[in-house]
VOBA-1610 file (N, C-alpha, C; in pm, whole numbers, padded with zeros to 5 digits, always signed):
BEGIN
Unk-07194-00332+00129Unk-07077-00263+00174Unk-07000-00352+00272Unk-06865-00372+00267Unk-06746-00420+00328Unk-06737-00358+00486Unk-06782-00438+00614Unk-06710-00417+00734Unk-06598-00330+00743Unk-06493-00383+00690Unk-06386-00330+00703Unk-06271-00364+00587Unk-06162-00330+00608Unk-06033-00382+00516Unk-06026-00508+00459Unk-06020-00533+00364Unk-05960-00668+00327Unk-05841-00715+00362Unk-05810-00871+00423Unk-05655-00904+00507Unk-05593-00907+00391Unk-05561-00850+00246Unk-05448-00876+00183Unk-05418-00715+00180Unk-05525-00643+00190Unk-05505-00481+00182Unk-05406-00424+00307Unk-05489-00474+00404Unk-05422-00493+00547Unk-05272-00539+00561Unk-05235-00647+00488Unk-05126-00709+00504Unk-05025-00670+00419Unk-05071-00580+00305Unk-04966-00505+00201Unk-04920-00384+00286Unk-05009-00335+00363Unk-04991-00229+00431Unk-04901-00201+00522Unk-04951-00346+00606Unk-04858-00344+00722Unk-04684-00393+00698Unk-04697-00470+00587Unk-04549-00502+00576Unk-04497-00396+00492Unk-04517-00330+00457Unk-04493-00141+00408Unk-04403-00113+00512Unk-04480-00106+00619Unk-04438-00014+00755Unk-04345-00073+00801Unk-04345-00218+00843Unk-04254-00280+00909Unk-04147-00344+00813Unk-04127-00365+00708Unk-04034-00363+00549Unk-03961-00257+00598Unk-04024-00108+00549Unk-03945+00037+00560Unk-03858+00044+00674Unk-03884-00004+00844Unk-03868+00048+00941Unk-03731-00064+00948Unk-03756-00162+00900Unk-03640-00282+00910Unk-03561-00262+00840Unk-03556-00191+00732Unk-03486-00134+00633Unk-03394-00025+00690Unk-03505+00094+00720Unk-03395+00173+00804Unk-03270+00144+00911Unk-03370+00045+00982Unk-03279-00002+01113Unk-03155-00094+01098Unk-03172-00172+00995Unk-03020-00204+00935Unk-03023-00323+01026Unk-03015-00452+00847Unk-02969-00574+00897Unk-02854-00644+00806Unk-02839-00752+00846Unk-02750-00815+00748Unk-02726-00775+00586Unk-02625-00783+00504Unk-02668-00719+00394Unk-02758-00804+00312Unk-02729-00908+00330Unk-02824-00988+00212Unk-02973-00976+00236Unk-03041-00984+00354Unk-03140-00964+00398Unk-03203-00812+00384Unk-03092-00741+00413Unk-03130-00576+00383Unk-03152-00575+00216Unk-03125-00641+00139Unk-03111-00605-00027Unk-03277-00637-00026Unk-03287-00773+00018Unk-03453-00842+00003Unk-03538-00732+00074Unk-03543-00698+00206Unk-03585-00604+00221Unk-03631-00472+00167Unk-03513-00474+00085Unk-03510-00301+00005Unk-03568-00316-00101Unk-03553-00449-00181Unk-03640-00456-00336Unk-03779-00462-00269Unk-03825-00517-00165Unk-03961-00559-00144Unk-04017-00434-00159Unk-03971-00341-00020Unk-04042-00186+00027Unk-03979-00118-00119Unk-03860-00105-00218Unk-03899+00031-00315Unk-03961-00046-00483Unk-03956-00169-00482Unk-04038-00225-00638Unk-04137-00291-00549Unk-04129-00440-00525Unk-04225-00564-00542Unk-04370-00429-00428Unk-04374-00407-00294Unk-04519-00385-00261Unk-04565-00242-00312Unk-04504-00147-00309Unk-04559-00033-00396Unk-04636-00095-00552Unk-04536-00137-00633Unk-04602-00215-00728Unk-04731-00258-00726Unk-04747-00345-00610Unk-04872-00461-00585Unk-04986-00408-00545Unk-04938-00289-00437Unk-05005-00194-00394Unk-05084-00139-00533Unk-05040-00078-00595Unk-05106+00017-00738Unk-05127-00078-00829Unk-05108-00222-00843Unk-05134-00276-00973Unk-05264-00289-00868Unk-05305-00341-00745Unk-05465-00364-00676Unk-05581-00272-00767Unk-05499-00171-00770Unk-05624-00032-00784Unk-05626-00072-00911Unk-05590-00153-01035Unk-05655-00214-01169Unk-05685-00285-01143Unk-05808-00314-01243Unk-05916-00411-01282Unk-05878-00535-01361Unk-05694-00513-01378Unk-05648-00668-01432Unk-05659-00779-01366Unk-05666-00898-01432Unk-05720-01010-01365Unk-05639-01104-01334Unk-05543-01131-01483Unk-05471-01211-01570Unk-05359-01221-01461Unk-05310-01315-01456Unk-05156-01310-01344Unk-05051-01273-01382Unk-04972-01313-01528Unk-04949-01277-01595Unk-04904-01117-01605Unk-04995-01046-01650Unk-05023-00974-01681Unk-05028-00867-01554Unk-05065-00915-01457Unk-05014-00868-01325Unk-04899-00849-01270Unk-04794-00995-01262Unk-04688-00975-01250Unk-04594-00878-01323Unk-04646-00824-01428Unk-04553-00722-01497Unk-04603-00595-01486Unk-04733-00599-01458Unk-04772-00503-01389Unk-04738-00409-01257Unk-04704-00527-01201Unk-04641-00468-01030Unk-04523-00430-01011Unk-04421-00534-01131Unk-04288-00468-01188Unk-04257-00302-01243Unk-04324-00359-01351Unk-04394-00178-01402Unk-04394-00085-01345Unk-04515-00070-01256Unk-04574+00040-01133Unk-04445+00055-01063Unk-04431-00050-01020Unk-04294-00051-00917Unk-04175+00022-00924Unk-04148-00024-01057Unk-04004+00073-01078Unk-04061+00205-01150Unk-04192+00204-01223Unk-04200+00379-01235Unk-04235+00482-01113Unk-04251+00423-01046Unk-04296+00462-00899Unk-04162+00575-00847Unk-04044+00409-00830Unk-03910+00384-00818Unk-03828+00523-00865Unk-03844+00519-00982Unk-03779+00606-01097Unk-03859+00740-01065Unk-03971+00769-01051Unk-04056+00889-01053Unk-04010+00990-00922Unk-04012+00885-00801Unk-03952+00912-00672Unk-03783+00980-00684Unk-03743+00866-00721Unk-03557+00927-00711Unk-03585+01020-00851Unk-03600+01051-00905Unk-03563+01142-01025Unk-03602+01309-00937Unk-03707+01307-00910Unk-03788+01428-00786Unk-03657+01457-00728Unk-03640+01387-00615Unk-03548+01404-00510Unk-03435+01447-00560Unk-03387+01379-00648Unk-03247+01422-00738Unk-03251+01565-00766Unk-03364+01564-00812Unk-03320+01753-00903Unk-03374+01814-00794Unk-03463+01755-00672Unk-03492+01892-00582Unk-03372+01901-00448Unk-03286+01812-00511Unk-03125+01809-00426Unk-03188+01739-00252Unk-03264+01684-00270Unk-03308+01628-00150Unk-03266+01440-00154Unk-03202+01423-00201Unk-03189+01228-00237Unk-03128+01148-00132Unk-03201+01105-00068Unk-03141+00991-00005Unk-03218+00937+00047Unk-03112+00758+00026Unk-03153+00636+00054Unk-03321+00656+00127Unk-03239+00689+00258Unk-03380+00666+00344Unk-03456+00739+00331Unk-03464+00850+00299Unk-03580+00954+00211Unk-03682+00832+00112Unk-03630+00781+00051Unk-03659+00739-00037Unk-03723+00613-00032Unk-03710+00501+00053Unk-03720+00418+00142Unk-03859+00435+00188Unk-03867+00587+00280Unk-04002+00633+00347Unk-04097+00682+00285Unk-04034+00749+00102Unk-04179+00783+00040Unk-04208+00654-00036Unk-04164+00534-00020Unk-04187+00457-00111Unk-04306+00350-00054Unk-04268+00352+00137Unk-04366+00287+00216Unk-04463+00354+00235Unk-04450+00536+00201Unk-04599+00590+00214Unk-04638+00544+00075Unk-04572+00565-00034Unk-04688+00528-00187Unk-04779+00443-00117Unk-04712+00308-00086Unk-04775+00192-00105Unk-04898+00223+00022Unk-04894+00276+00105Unk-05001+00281+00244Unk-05090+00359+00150Unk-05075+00448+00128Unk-05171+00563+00052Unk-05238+00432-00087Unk-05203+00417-00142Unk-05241+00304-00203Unk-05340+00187-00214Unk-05288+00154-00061Unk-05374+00064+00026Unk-05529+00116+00095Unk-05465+00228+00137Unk-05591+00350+00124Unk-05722+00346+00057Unk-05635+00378-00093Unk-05734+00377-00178Unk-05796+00247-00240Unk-05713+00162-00231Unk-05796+00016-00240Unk-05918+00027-00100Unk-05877-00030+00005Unk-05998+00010+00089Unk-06109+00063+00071Unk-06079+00186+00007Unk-06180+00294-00025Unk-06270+00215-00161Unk-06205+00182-00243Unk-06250+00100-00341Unk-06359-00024-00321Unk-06278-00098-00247Unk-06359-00201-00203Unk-06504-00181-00093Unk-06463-00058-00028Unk-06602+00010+00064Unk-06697+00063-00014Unk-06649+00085-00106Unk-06800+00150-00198Unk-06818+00020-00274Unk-06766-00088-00345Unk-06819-00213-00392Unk-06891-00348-00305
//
């Protein structure tokens, strides 16, 4: 059994939080765009492609794409019809997916 977290579990996590919060707080636009793809596709993605047993990189990278934008899409489609949508709504369930995520990797790796 694992001490504790793994530093990539740890480090998906934490740039979740601090991604989202930099996001909210509003920076430059070009920097805010990078920001915004990271926290609502690229770490949610990376986050949930962890919890498979794929290996392949490949096969990963389209993986995290994947997850990412069905995540993406699953999130805003909700919000839309429950008339609740916005940006930063959206922003904040996207940095919880990925923590909750990270979660369960942890959890994963503590029982292996």
């Amino acid at each position: 059994m694992n001490a504790g977290i793994s530093r990539p579990t740890a480090v998906l996590g934490l740039a979740a939080v601090a991604l989202s919060l930099v996001t909210l707080l509003g920076l430059p636009t070009p920097l805010q765009a990078v920001a915004a793809i990271a926290v609502l596709i690229l770490l949610p993605g990376q986050a949930l492609a962890r919890l498979t047993p794929v290996t392949d990189f490949a096969l990963r990278a389209l993986l995290v794409l994947a997850l990412g934008l069905a995540a993406l899409t699953a999130v805003s489609t909700a919000m839309f019809y429950l008339a609740v949508w916005s940006w930063q709504a959206c922003v904040v369930t996207m940095g919880v997916i990925t923590i909750l995520a990270c979660i369960a990797r942890a959890r994963q790796e503590a029982v292996s």
